[in-house]
MARRO-90006 format. One record per residue (C-alpha): x, y, z. Coordinates in steps of 0.2 Angstrom, whole numbers, padded with zeros to 4 digits, always signed. Layout:
// residues N
XYZ...
***
This chain:
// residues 84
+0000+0000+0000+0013+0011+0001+0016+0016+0021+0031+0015+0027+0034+0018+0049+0039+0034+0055+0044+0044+0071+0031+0056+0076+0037+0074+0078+0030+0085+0087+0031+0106+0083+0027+0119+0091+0011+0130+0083+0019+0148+0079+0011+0162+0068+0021+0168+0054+0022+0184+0059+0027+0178+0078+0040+0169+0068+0046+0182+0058+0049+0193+0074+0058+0178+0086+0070+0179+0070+0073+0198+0069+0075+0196+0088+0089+0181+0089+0099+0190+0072+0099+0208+0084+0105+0199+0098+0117+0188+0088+0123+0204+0080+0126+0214+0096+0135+0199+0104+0124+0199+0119+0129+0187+0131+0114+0187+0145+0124+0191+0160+0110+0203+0169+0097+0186+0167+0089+0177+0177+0090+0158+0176+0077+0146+0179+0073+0128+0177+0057+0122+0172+0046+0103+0168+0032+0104+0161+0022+0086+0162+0008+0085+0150-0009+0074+0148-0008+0071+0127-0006+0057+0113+0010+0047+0117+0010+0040+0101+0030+0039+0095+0028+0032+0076+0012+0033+0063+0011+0027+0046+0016+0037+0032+0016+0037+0013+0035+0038+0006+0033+0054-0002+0024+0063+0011+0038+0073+0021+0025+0081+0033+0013+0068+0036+0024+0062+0055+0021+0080+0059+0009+0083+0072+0004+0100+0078+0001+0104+0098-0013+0112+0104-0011+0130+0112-0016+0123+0130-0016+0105+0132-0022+0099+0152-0003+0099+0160+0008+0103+0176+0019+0115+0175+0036+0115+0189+0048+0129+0190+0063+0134+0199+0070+0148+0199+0089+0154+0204+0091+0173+0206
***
């Protein structure tokens, strides 16, 4: 039939012109060497109720069909730690 198994991958839904900002924003701070020395570190685990699914069945040529988009707000727990 044609499927072949593939690992599911998941990606994170951002608008285009969220997208386009993030990347003006990392080239600026690229371009001005900025190092984060005045930031804040934190650590953070994020456990969430979803599909655990690992693999799907795809067609060969599909290159997108083991893409599989999050919802904005799935039911999950959020930890965090900070260190000031």
């Amino acid at each position: 039939m044609g499927f072949v198994k593939a690992n599911i991958k998941c990606c994170h839904l951002i608008r285009k012109e969220n997208m386009k900002k993030r990347v003006l924003f990392c080239k600026k701070m690229l371009d001005d060497s900025e190092q984060f020395m005045d930031v804040c570190s934190s650590d953070e685990c994020t456990f969430q109720v979803d599909s655990n699914s690992r693999t799907c069945l795809v067609t060969k040529d599909d290159s997108f069909g083991r893409l599989r988009p999050g919802a904005k707000h799935p039911p999950k727990i959020h930890l965090k730690n900070s260190l000031i």
